[in-house]
C-alpha positions as CSV (number, residue, x, y, z in Angstrom):
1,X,103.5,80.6,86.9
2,X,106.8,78.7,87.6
3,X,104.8,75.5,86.6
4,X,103.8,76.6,83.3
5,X,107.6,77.9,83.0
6,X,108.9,74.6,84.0
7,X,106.2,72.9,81.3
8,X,107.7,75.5,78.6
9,X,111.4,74.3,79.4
10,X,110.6,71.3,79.1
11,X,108.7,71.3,75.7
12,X,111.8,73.8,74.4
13,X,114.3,70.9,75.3
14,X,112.0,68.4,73.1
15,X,111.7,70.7,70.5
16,X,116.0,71.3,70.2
17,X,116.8,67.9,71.3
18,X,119.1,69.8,73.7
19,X,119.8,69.6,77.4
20,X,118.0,72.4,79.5
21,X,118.4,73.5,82.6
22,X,114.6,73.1,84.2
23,X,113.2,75.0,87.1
24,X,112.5,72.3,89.4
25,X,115.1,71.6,92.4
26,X,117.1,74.9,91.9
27,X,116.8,77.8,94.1
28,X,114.8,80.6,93.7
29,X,117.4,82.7,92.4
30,X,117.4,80.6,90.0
31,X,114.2,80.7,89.1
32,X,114.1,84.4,89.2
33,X,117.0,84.0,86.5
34,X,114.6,81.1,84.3
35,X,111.7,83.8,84.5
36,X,114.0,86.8,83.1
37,X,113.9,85.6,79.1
38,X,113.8,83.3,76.6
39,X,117.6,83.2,75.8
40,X,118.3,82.3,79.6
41,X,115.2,79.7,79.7
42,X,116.6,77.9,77.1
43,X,120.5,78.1,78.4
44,X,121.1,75.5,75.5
45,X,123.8,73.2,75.3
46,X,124.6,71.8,71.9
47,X,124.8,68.1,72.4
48,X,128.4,66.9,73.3
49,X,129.7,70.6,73.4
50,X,128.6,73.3,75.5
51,X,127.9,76.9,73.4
52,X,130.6,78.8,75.3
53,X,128.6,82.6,74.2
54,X,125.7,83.7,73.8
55,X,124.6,87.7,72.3
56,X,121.7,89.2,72.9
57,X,117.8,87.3,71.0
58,X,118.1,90.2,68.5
59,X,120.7,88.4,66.7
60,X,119.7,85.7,64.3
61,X,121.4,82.7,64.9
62,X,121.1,80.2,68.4
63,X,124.8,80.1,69.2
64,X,126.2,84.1,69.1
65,X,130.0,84.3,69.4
66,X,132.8,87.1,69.7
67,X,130.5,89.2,71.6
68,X,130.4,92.7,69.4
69,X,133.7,92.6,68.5
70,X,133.8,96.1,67.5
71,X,134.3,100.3,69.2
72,X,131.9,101.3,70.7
73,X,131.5,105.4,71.3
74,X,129.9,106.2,74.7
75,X,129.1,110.1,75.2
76,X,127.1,112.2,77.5
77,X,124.5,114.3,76.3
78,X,120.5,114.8,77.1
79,X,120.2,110.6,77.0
80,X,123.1,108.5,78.1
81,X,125.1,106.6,75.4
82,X,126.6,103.6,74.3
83,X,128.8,103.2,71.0
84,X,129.2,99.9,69.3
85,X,131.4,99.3,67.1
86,X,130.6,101.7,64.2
87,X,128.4,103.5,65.8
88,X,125.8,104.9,68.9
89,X,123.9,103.4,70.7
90,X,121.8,103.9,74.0
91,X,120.9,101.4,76.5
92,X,117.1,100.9,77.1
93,X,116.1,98.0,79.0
94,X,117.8,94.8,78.1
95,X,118.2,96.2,74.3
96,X,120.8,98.3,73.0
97,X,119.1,100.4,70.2
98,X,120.6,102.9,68.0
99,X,121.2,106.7,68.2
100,X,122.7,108.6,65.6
101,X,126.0,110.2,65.6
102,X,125.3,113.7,64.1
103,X,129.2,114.5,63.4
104,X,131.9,112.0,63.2
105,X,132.0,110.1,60.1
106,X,134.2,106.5,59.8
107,X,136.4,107.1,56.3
108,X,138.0,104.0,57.2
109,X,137.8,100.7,58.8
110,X,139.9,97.5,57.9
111,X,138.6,94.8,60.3
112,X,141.5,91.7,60.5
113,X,140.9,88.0,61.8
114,X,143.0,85.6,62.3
115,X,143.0,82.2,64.2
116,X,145.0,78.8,64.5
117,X,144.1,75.4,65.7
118,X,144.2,76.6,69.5
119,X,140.8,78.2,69.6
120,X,141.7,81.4,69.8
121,X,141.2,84.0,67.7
122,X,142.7,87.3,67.0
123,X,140.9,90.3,66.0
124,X,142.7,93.7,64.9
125,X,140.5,97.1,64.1
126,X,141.5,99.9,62.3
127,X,139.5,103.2,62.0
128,X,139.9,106.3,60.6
129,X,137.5,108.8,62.1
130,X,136.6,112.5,61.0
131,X,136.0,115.1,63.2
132,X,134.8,118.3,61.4
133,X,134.0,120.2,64.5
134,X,136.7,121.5,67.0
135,X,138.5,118.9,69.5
136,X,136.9,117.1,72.2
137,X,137.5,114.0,74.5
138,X,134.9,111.2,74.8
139,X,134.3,108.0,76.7
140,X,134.9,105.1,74.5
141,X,134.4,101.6,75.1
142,X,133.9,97.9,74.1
143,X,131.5,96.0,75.0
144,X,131.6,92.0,75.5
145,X,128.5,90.1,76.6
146,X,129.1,87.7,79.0
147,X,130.1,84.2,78.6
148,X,127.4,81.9,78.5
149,X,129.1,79.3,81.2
150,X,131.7,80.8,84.0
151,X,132.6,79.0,86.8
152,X,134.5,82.4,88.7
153,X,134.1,85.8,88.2
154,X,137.4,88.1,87.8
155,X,137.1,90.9,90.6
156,X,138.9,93.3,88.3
157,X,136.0,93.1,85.9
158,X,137.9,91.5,83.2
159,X,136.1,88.9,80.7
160,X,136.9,85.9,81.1
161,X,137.5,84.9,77.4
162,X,139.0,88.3,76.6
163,X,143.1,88.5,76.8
164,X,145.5,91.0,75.4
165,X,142.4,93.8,75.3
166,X,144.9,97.2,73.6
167,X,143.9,100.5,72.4
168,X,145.7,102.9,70.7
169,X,144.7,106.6,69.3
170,X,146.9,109.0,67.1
171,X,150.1,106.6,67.6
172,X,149.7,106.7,71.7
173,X,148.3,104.3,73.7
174,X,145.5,104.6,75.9
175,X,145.0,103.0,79.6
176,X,142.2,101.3,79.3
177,X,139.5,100.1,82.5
178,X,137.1,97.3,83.0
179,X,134.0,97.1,84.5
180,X,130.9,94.6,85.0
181,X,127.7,96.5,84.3
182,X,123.9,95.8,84.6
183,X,122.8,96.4,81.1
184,X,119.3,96.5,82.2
185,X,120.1,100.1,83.9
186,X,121.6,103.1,81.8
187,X,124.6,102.6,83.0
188,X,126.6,105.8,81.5
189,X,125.6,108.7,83.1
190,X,127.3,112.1,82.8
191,X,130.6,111.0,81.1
192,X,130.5,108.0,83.7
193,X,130.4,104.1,83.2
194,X,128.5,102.7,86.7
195,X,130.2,99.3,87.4
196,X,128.5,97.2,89.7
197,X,130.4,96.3,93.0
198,X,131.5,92.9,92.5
199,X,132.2,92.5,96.4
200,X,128.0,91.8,96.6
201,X,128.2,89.6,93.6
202,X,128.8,86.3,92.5
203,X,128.0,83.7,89.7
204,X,124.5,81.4,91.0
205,X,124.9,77.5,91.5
206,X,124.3,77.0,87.5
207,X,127.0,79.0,86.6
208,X,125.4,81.1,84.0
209,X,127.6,83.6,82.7
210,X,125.0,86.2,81.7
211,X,123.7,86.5,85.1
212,X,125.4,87.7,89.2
213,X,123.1,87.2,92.6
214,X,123.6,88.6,95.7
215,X,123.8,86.5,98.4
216,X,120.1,87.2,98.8
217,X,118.6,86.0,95.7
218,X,118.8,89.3,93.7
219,X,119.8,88.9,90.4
220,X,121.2,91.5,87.5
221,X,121.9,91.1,83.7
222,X,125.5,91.3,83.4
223,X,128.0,93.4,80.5
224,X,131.9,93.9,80.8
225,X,133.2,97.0,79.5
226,X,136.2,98.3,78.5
227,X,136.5,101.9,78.3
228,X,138.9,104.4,78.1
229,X,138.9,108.5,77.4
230,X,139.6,109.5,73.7
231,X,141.0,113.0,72.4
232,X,139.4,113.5,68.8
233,X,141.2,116.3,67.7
234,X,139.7,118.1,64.7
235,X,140.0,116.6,61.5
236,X,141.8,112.6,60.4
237,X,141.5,110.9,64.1
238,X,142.8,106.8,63.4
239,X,142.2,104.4,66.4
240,X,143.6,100.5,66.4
241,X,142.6,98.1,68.9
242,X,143.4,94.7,69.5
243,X,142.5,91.3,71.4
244,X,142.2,87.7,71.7
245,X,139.0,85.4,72.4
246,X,138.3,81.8,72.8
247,X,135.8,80.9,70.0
248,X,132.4,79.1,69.9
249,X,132.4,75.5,69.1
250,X,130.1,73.2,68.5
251,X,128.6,69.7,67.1
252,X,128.5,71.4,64.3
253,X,131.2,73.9,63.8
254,X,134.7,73.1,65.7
255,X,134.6,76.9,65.5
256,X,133.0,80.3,64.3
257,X,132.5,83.8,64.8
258,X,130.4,86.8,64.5
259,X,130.6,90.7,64.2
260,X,128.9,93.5,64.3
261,X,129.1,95.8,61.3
262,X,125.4,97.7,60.9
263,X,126.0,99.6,63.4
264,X,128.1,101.7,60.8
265,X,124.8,103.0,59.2
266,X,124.3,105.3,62.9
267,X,127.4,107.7,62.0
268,X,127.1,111.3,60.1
269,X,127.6,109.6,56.9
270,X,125.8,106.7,57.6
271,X,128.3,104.3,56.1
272,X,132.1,103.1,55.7
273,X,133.2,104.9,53.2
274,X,136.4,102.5,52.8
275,X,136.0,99.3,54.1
276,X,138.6,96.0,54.0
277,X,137.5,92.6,55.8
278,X,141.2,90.8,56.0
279,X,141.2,87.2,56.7
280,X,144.6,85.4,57.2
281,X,146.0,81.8,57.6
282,X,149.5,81.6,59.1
283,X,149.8,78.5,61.3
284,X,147.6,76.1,59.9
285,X,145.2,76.0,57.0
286,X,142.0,77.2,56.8
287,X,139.2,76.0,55.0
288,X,135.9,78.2,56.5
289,X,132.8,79.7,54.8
290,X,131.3,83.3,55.3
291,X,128.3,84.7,54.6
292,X,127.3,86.1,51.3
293,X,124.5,88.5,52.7
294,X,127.7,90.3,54.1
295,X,127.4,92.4,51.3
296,X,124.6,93.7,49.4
297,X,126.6,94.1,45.7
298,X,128.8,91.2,44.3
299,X,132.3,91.4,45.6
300,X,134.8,89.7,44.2
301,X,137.6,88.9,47.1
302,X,141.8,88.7,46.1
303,X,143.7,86.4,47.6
304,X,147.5,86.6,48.5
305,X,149.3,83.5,48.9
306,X,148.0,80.1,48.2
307,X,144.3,79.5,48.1
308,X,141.3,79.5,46.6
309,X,137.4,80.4,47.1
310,X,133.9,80.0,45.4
311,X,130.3,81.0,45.9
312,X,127.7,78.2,47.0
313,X,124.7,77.6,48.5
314,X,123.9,75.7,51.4
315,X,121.2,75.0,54.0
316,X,121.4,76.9,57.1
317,X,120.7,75.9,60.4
318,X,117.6,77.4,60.7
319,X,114.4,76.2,62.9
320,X,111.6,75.0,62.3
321,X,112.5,74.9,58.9
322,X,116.3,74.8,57.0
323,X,116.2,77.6,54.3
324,X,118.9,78.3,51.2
325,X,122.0,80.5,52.6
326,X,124.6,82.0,49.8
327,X,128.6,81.4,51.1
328,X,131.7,82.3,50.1
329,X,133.7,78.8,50.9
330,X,137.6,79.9,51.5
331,X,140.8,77.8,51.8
332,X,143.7,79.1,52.7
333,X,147.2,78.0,53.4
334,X,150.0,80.6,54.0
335,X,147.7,83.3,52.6
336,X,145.1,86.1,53.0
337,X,142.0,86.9,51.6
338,X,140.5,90.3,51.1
339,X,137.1,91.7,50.4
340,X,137.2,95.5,49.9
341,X,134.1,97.9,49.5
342,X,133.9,101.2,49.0
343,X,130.4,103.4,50.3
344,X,129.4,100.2,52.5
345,X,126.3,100.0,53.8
346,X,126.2,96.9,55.7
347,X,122.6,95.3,55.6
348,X,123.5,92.7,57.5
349,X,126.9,91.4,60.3
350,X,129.8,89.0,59.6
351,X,129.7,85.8,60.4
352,X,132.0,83.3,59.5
353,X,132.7,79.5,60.5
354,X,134.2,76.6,59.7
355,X,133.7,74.6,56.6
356,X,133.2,71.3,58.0
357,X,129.6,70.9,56.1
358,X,131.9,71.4,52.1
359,X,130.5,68.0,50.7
360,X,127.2,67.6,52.6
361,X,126.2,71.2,51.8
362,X,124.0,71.1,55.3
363,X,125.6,73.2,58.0
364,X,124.0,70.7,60.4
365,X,125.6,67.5,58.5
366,X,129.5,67.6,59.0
367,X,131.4,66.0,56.6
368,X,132.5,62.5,57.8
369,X,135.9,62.9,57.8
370,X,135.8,66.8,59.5
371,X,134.0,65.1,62.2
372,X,136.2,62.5,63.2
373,X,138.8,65.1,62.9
374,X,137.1,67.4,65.2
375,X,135.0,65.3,67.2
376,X,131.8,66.7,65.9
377,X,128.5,64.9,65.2
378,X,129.5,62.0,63.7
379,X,128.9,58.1,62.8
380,X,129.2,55.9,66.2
381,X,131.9,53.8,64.3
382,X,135.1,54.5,62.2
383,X,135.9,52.2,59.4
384,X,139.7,51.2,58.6
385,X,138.9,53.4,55.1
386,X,138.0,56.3,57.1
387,X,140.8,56.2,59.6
388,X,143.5,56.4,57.3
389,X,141.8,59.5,55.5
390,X,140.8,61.0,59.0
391,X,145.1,60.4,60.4
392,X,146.3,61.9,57.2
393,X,143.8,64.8,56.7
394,X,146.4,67.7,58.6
395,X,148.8,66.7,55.9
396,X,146.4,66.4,52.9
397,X,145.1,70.0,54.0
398,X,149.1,71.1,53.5
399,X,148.9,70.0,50.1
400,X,150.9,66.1,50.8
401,X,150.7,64.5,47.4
402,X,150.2,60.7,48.3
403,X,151.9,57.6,47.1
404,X,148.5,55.7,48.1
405,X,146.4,55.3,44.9
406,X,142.6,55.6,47.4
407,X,143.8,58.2,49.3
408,X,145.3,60.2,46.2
409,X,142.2,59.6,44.2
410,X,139.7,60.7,47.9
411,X,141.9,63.8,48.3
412,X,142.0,65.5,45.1
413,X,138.1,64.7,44.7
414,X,138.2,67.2,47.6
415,X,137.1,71.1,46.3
416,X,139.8,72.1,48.9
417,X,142.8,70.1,48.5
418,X,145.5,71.7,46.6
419,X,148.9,69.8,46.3
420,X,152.4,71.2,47.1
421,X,154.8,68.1,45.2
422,X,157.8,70.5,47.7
423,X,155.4,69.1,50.5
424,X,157.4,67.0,53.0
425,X,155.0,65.0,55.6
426,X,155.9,65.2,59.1
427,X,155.3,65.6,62.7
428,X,157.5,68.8,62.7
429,X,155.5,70.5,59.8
430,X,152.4,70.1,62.3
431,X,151.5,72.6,65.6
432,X,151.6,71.1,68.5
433,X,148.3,70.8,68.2
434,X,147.8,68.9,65.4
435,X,151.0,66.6,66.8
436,X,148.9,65.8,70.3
437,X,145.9,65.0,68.2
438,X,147.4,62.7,65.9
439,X,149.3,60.9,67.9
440,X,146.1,60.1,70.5
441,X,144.0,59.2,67.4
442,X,146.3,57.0,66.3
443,X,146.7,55.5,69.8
444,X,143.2,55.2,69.9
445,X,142.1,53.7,66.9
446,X,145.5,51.8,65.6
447,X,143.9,48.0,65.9
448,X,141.2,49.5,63.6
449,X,143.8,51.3,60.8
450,X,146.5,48.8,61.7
451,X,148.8,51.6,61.6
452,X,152.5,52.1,62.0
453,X,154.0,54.0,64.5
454,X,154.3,58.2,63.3
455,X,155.8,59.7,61.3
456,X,154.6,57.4,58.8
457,X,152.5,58.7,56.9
458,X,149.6,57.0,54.4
């Protein structure tokens, strides 16, 4: 059995042209983790950059980020369970499948992202909940799959890619616990989370994020929950919480996200009644696409600030075969966006990533200059044309209008680039960032541009 395993690793690495972890040599902890599923046989790693996390094979895409990013409700009754997000679910095996909530209805929800040049992301939730029945206090939690790479686990229970993890309920705040959990157990039981006890557990030789061994082999399928007790007093209830997360990367997308929205459909009214998706772009400019599926009517989003968006199709990233995917395409610069639905009915779950695919149209084919910028896949050489549009793109993407004729002409061909003639270009109107980058890539590549030393710019 482990041989036809190992021969089924093996042809999966072909078929991805990815690196894969194969059965022969490691231990047979190990090997009990390779036999466990597909998503851990394939342990992918995307070329040059490692797929930091991974969600569970029900979702529809290879690399799964943000790990349901959303409140989940966990009560006891006659079957333990587990809320996600907007709305129940119970634990069965290694699936979480969906329960519905007979009495508490979301009125509200206005989900906000936001992210720099960092890698980190910011997410902030706000719900309003109705209670039409009398008051009561519930087990609430979060739920975060594991990373799909950690080197150390936290003793605490504490994610690893998690930080700054609040809740707060009716204008107080609520303490909130952690715990590392074998999702392959029901592991709420009478108003209860079971965390394992991470004194018998560590991460195995591979480092796999998704899985802890005993020191005797013995393997379990790994959660971390935060949970906390919640008074829903009758009637309006609102409940914000709020985190940071590193994002996925890879040769592909030098970020991108997911969330969970359908579990929405599981509470009494079996939808968001008001629902706001709020995007915003502070530090640096954004330029990112998101899903058009999101919503199953046309919706037209407002922006606030400068900006501007458009609908498009692309190809996906699908296997075997690339298929048509609708986008919004977004660029922002010291703005918002906002997409506002009322009676939603999510058919489908957020995802958004980075637009670094705007003139090839193939989320597999970066554009040249986004992947020299990112160090994405890319061309093995760089050009003395290319450099100078690569070096100057963080100022292009602020709206620089420049004095060079090619480079004035390449940038406003550019669907994104809008111009700002108040626009001074310097090192100070970058992050620190975008400073550390440009001055390495300059280092790096300045007999090729014969470039002058920074600030200048062009």
């Amino acid at each position: 059995m482990i041989g036809v395993l190992n021969l089924f690793c093996n042809f999966a690495c072909w078929l991805c042209s990815c690196e894969c972890v194969g059965l022969c040599g490691r231990s047979m902890r190990f090997k009990m983790y390779m036999t466990g599923r597909l998503n851990v046989i394939l342990n992918v790693y995307a070329m040059e950059k490692r797929i930091k996390f991974q969600l569970f094979t029900c979702f529809s895409s290879l690399t799964k980020a943000l790990f349901l990013p959303a409140i989940l409700l966990l009560a006891s009754a006659l079957c333990t369970q587990v809320s996600a997000n907007d709305g129940t679910y119970y634990t069965e095996g290694n699936q979480l499948l969906p329960l519905v909530e007979t009495d508490i209805r979301v009125q509200r929800e206005v989900l906000t992202l936001s992210w720099g040049d960092d890698g980190m992301a910011d997410v902030d939730v706000y719900y309003e909940f109705y209670n039409p029945g009398k008051g009561k206090t519930v087990l609430m939690g979060f739920e975060a799959d594991a990373p799909d790479y950690m080197s150390s686990l936290d003793r605490s229970g504490a994610h690893p890619a998690i930080m700054g993890f609040t809740v707060e309920m009716n204008g107080e705040a609520l303490p909130v616990s952690t715990s590392v959990v074998n999702v392959d157990t029901l592991y709420v039981n009478d108003g209860k989370v079971f965390a394992l006890d991470l004194s018998r557990y560590d991460v195995d030789e591979a480092h796999t994020g998704s899985w802890l061994y005993t020191h005797e082999g013995d393997g379990v399928h790994i959660a971390f929950v935060y949970h906390f007790d919640a008074a829903f007093k009758p009637g309006v209830n609102i409940v914000r919480h709020h985190y940071r997360y590193r994002m996925d990367e890879s040769v592909v997308f030098n970020y991108k996200l997911d969330y969970k929205l359908t579990p929405a459909l599981r509470w009494g009214n079996r939808q968001i009644d008001d629902f706001t998706l709020r995007i915003k772009a502070d530090s640096v400019p954004l330029h990112f696409m998101v899903e058009d599926s999101l919503f199953s009517r046309k919706v037209d989003p407002v922006i606030e600030g400068t900006g501007k968006w458009r609908r498009r199709i692309i190809q996906n990233d699908g296997w075997p075969e690339k298929m048509p995917m609708a986008v919004y395409e977004v660029f922002l610069r010291n703005a918002s966006i906002e997409y506002k639905v009322k009676d939603y009915r999510p058919a489908s779950e957020l995802r958004v990533f980075s637009a670094v695919c705007t003139e090839t149209g193939d989320i597999n084919a970066p554009s040249d200059y986004y992947a020299f910028r990112y160090n994405l896949m890319r061309p093995d050489t760089l050009d003395n044309n290319m450099y100078h549009k690569v070096r100057n793109l963080p100022f292009a993407l602020r709206g620089y209008v420049f004095k060079d004729a090619a480079l004035d002409g390449f940038f406003r061909s550019r669907w994104w680039y809008m111009p700002d003639m108040d626009y001074a270009a310097t090192l100070e109107s970058l992050t620190d960032s975008e400073r550390r980058w440009l001055i390495g890539f300059d280092e790096k590549y300045k007999e090729v541009g014969s470039a002058k030393s920074f600030p200048t710019v062009e």
